[in-house]
C-alpha positions in Angstrom: 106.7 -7.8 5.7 104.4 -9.5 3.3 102.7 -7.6 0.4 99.6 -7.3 2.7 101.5 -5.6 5.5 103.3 -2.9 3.5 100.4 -1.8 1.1 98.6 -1.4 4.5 101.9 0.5 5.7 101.4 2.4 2.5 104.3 0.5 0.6 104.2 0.5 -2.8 106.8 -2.3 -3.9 108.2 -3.3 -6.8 105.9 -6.1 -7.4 102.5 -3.5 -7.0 104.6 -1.5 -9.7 104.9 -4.1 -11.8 101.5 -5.0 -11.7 99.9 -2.0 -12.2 102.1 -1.7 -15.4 100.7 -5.0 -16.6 97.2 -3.5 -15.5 97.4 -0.1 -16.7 96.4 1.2 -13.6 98.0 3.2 -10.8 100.4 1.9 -8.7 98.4 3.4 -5.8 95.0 1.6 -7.0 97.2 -1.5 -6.7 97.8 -0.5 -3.1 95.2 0.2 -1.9 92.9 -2.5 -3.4 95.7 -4.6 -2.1 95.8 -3.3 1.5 91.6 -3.9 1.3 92.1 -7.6 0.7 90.6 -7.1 -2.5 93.5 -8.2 -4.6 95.9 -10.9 -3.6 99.7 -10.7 -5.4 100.9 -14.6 -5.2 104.6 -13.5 -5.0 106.6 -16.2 -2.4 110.0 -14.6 -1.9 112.1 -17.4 -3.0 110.3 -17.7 -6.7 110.6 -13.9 -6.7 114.4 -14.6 -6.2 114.5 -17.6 -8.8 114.7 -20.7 -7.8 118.1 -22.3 -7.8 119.3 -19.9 -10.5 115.7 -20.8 -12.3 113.5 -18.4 -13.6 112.3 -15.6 -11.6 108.4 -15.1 -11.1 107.0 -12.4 -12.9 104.2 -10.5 -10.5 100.3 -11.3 -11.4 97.8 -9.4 -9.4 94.2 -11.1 -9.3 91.1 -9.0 -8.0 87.9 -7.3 -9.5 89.9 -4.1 -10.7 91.5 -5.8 -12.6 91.4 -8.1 -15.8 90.2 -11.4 -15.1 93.3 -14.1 -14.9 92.9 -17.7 -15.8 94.4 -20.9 -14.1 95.5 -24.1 -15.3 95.9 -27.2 -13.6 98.9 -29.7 -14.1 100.5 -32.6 -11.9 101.3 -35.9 -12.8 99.3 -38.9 -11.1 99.6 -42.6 -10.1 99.0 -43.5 -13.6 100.1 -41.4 -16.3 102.5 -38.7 -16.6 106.4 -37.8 -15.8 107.8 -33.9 -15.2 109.1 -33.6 -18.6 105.5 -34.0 -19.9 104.3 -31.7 -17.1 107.0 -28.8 -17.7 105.5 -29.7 -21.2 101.8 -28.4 -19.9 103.5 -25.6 -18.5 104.7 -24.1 -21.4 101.9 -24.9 -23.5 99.6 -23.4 -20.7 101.4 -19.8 -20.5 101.2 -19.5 -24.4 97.9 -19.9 -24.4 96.6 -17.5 -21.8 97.5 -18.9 -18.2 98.3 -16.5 -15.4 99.1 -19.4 -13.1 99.1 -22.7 -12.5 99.2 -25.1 -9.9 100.5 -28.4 -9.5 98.5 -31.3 -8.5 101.2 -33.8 -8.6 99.8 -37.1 -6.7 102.2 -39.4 -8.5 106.1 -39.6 -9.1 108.5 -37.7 -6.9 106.5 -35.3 -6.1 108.9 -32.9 -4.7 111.1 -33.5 -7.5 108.2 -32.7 -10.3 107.6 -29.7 -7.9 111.2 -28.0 -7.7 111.0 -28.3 -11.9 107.9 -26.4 -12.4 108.6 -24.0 -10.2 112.1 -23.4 -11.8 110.7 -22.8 -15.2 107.6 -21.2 -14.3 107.5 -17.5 -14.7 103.4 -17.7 -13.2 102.6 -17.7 -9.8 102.8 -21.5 -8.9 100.1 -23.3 -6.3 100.3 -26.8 -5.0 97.2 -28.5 -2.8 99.8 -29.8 0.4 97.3 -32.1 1.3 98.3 -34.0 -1.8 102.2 -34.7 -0.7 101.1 -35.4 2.7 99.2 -38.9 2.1 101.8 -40.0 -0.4 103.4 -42.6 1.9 100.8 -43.0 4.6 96.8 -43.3 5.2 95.7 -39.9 5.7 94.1 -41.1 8.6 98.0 -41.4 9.9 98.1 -37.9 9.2 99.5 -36.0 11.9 100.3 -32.3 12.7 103.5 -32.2 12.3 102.7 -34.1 9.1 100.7 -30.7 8.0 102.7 -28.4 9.5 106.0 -30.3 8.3 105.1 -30.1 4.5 103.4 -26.7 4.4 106.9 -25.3 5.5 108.9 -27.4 2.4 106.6 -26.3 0.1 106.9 -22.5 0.8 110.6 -23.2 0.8 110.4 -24.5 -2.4 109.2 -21.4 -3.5 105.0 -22.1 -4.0 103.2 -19.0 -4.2 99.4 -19.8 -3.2 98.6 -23.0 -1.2 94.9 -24.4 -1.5 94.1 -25.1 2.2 90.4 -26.7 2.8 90.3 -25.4 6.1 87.1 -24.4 6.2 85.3 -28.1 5.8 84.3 -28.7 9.8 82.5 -31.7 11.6 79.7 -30.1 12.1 79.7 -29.5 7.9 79.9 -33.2 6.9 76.0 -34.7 7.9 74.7 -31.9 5.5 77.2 -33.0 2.7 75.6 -36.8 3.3 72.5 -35.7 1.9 74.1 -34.9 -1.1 74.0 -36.9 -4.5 77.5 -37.1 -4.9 78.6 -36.2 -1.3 82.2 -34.4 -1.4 84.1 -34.4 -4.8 86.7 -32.0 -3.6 89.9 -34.4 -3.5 91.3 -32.4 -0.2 88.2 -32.1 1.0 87.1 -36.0 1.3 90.6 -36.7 2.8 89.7 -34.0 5.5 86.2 -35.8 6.1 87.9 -39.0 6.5 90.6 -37.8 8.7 87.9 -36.2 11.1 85.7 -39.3 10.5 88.3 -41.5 12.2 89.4 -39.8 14.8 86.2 -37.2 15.9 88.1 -34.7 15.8 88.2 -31.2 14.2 89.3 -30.4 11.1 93.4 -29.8 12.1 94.0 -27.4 9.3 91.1 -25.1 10.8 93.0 -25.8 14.2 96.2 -25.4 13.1 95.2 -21.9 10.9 97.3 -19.5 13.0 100.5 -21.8 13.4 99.7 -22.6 9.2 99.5 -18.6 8.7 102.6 -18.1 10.4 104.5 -20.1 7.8 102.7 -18.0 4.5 103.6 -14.7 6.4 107.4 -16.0 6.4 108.0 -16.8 2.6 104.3 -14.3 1.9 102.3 -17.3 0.7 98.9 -16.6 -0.2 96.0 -18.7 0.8 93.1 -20.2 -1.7 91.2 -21.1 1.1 89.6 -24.4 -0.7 86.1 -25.5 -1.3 86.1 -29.1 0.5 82.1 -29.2 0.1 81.8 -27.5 -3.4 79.1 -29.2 -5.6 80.0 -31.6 -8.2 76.9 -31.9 -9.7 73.5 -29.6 -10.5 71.4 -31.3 -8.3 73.8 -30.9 -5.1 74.1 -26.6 -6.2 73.8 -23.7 -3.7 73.0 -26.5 -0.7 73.3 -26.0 2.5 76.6 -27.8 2.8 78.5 -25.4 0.6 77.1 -22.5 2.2 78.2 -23.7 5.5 81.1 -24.0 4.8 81.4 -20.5 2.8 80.8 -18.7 6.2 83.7 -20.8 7.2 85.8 -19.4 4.7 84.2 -15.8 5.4 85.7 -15.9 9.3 89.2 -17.6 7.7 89.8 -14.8 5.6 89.3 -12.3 8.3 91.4 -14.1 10.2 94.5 -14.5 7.7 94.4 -10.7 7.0 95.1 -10.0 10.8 97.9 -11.9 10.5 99.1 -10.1 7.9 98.8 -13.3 4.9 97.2 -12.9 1.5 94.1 -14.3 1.1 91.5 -15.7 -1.4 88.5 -18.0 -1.6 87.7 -21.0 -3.8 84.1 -21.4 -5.0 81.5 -23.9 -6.9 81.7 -26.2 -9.7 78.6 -27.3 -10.7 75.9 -24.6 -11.2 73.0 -23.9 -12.9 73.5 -21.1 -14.8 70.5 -19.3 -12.9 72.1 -19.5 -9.9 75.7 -18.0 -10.7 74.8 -14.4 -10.0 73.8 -15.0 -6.6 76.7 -17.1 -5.8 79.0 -14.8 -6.8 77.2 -11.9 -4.7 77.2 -14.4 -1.3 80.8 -15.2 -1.7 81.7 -11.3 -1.8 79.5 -10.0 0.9 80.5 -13.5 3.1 84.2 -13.2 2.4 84.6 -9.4 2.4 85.6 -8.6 -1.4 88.2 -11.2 -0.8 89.2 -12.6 -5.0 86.7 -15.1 -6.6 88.8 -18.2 -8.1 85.7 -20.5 -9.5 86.3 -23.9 -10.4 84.0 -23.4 -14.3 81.6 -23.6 -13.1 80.3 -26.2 -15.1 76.9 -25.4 -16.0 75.4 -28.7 -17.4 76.6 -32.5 -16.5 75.6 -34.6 -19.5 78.3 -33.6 -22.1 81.5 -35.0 -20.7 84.4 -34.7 -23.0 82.9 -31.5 -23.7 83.2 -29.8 -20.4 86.0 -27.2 -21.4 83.1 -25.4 -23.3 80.2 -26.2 -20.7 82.2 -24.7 -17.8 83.7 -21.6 -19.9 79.8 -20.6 -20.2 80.0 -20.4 -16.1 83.1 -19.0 -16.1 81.8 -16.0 -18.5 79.1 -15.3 -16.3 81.1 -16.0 -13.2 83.7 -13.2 -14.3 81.1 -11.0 -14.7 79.1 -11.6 -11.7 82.1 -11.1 -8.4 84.9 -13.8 -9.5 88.1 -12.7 -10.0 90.1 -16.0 -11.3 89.0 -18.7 -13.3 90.6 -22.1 -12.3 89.9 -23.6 -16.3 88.2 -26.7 -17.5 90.0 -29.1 -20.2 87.8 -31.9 -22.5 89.6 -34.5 -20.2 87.4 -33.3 -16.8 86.0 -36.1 -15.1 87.7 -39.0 -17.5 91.2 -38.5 -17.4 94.8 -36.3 -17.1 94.4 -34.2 -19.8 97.2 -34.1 -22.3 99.1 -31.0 -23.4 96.2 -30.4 -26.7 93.9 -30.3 -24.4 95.5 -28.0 -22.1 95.3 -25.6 -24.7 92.1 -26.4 -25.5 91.3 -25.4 -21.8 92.9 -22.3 -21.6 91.6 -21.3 -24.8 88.0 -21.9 -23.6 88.9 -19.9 -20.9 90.7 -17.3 -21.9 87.9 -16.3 -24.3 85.2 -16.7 -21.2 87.8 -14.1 -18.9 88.3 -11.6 -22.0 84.4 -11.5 -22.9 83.9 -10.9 -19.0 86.2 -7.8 -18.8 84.7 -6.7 -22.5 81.3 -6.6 -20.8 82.7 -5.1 -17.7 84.3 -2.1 -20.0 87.7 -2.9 -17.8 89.5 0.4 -19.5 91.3 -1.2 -23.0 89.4 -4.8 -22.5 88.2 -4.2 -26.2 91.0 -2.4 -28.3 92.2 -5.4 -29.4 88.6 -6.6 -30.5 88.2 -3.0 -32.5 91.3 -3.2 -34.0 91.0 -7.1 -35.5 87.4 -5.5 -36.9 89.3 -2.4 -38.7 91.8 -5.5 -40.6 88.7 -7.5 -41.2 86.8 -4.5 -43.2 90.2 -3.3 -44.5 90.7 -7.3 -45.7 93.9 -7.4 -43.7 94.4 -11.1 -43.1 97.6 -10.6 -42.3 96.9 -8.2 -39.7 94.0 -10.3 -38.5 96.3 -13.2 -37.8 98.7 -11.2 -36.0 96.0 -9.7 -33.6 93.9 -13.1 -33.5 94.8 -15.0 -30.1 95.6 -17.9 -31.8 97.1 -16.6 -34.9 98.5 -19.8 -36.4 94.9 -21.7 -36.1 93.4 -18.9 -38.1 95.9 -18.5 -40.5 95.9 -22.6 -41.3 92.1 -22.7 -41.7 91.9 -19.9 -44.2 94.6 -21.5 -46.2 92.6 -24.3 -46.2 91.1 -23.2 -49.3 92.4 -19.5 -50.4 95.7 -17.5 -50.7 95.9 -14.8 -47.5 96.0 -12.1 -50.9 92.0 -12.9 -51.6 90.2 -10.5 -50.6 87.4 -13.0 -49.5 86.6 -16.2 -47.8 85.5 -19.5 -48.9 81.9 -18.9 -47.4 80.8 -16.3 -49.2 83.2 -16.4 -52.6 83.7 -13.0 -54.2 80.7 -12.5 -55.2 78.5 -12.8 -52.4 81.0 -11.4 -50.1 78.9 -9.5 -47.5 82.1 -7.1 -46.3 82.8 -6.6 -50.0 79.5 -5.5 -50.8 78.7 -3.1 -47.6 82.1 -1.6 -49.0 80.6 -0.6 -52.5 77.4 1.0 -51.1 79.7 3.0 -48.8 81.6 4.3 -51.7 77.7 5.0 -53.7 76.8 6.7 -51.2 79.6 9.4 -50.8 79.2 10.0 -54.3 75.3 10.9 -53.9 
């Protein structure tokens, strides 16, 4: 039985315990928000087993009761790139805030780089199939089988969530011609081209019941993908990415009865007006299913700067309905981003999820927060940099021009200090 189908048994397994420790919730919230489709736990038996003797996947639970997680994407491509660099990513990603990642491999041996992130990867792991399938072959040579062929290896394998645009259709792709930019969604253009050629149906929407039977086997969770998201302002909250939302809505219905984890990928290019409402659709079209947003990016004309541009959607996104953040690095829309500016990404993103569930009040979001203020009135650096997220940047920019014993900072000097000062009319006015 998958997770699904024992939390609505009224299971609580090991992996609902362990989330709800990492939560600090109940282990019957976990259940039941679990058992509502509300929360998804990307937990493939085989990574839960370890991989080959390789490390064993420790349980993340994504949903709106709890914190907000934070995804970042690696893979190797044509160009650039190798699995040592990518385990690389890996490890840099987790330390600085990831929850998951997926892989987006399109270049070297794919299953090889696969097999090595998923051995070392403690996270959930996703993969986009579509990717491994058109390696050797035209997707319009894509066949069935093909589909069918590689989503079973990949659960093998031990993948935990598979992003599966099966809800871009025929009838979706004259709307998506009136756009600016058309379909940006890698998985998504293959799909239009594939049905293009041979006028036919979309074969992943076809094939969704054999497809689900496979992710019920090894309990794979969908991310049902966003083949017609927007990848620019002007083509935002269009009827093309609606369209296919409903899509999604039915597909998530229809994963649940078959007893298979399921949540929905959403927009990338927003105005920042128009989050709110996007977030509200997707949860009364998809039934409360989790949120993973894509940014979104809220402006287009700072590339090389979209880590921070998309982490101001993400914020509002995570307050708004979304429930995981699939970050943004500086490299978006030039280039494979190297492992500096995977942590630059999940930095950015990290501090969009965290100021999300401090607005929220998610019980304990802001102890952390309180306590770094208590060190900085107390003039506790070293407690500062030891509650600080990234503890080692801080530490080397105040050394930059004052010993950690100073009780002061380089903006203010001594004598100006502001803290210091606001300490000395405390102590008048006990005295008064």
């Amino acid at each position: 039985m998958t997770q699904l189908q024992q939390a609505r048994a009224g299971v609580i397994t090991p992996e609902m315990s362990r989330v709800a420790q990492r939560e600090r919730q109940s282990p019957e919230t976990i259940r039941d928000e679990l058992a509502a489709g509300r929360l998804v736990i990307p937990a493939n038996r085989v990574h839960l087993a370890g991989v080959g003797g390789g490390v064993r996947l420790d349980p993340c639970g994504i949903g709106r009761a709890l914190t907000t997680k934070i995804n970042a994407n690696l893979g190797a491509s044509p160009l650039s790139s190798c699995k040592d660099l990518e385990l690389t990513k890996l490890r840099w990603a987790v330390q600085y805030g990831a929850d998951a990642v997926m892989d987006l491999s399109t270049g070297g041996n794919l299953d090889e780089i696969r097999e090595h992130l998923i051995a070392h990867a403690a996270v959930p792991l996703g993969t986009v199939p579509i990717y491994s399938m058109i390696v050797n072959k035209p997707v319009e040579e894509l066949t069935c089988d093909d589909i069918l062929r590689t989503i079973e290896a990949q659960a093998a394998q031990g993948v935990d969530f598979f992003t599966l645009h099966a809800g871009i259709l025929r009838a979706h792709l004259p709307l998506a011609n009136r756009r600016k930019l058309g379909i940006v969604s890698r998985g998504g253009s293959l799909l239009a081209k594939w049905m293009t050629v041979h006028r036919r149906e979309n074969p992943i929407y076809e094939m969704f019941d054999e497809i689900s039977a496979i992710l019920r086997e090894y309990d794979v969770a969908y991310s049902l993908g966003d083949g017609l998201r927007p990848g620019c302002l002007a083509d935002a909250s269009d009827d093309a990415q609606f369209a296919e939302l409903d899509t999604l809505g039915e597909l998530v219905q229809r994963a649940r009865e078959a007893g298979v984890q399921a949540m929905v990928e959403g927009p990338g290019h927003i105005p920042f007006d128009q989050i709110e409402m996007n977030m509200k659709r997707q949860q009364q079209a998809c039934d409360g299913a989790p949120f993973y947003v894509l940014g979104p990016v809220v402006t287009d004309m700072f590339p090389g700067y979209d880590h921070i541009t998309s982490a101001i959607g993400a914020t509002a996104a995570a307050y708004w309905g979304a429930s995981f953040l699939c970050y943004v690095t500086p490299a978006e829309h030039l280039g494979l981003p190297t492992p500096e500016e995977v942590k630059q990404g999940c930095i950015a993103y990290k501090i969009a999820a965290h100021s999300a569930d401090v607005a929220r009040r998610l019980p304990g979001a802001r102890d952390r927060d309180d306590a770094i203020s208590d060190a900085r009135a107390a003039f506790d650096w070293k407690k500062q940099f030891e509650l600080a997220f990234d503890g080692e940047t801080a530490r080397t920019l105040r050394r930059r021009d004052l010993a950690d014993d100073e009780e002061y900072c380089s903006m203010c000097g001594r004598e100006w200090c502001a803290v210091r000062i606001s300490k000395e009319v405390k102590a008048a006015a006990k005295e008064l």
